[in-house]
C-alpha positions as CSV (number, residue, x, y, z in Angstrom):
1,X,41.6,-18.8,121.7
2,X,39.5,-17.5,124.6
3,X,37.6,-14.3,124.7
4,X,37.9,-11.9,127.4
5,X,34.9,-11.0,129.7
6,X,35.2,-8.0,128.1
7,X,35.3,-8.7,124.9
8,X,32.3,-10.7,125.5
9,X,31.1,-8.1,126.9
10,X,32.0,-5.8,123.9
11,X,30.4,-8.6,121.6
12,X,26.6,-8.6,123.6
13,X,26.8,-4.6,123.4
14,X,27.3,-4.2,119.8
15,X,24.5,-6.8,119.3
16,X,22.7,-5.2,121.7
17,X,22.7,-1.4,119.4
18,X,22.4,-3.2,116.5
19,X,18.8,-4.8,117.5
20,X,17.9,-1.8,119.1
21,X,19.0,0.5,116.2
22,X,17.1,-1.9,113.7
23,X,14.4,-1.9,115.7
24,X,13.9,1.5,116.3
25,X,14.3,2.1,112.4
26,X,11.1,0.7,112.1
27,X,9.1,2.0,114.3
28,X,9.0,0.1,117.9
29,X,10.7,2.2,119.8
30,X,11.0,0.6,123.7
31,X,10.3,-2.7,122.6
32,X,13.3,-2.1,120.3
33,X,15.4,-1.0,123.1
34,X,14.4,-3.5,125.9
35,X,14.9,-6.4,123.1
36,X,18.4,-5.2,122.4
37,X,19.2,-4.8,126.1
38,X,17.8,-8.6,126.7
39,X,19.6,-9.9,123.4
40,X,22.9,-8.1,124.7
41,X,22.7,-9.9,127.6
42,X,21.6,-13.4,126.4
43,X,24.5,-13.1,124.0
44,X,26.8,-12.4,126.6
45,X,25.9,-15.4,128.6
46,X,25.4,-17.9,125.9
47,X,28.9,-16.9,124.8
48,X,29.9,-17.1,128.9
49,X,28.8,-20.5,129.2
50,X,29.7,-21.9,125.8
51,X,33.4,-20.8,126.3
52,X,33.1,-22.7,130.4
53,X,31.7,-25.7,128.4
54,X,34.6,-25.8,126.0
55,X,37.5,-24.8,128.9
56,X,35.6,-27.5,130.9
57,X,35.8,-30.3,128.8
58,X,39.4,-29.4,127.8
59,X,40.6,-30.0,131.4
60,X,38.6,-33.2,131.1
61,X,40.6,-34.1,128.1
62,X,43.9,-33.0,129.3
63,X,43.0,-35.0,132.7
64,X,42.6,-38.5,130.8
65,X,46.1,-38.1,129.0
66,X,47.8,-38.2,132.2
């Protein structure tokens, strides 16, 4: 089943906070915050582009049954 955008979206924030949070927790403050940021949004386009991979090659599939 496919994901939303936002629900991808949703996905990249909370492991966005999370990083931050832990990072914070021990001490690096902005680094903690710009990582979790960054990490948000790599998470949000690996998950992007995974899922256009996957829908991709299902239309290829579905185009050499016919």
């Amino acid at each position: 089943m496919a994901l939303s955008r936002t629900q991808i979206a949703l996905v990249g924030a909370v492991f966005g906070i999370v990083y931050a949070v832990s990072s914070v927790m021990r001490g690096s403050v902005l680094p903690g915050l710009v990582a979790g940021a960054l990490g948000g949004v790599l998470v949000f386009l690996t998950v992007t582009r995974l899922q256009e991979r996957h829908d991709a090659a299902r239309r290829r599939r579905e185009a050499d049954d016919e």
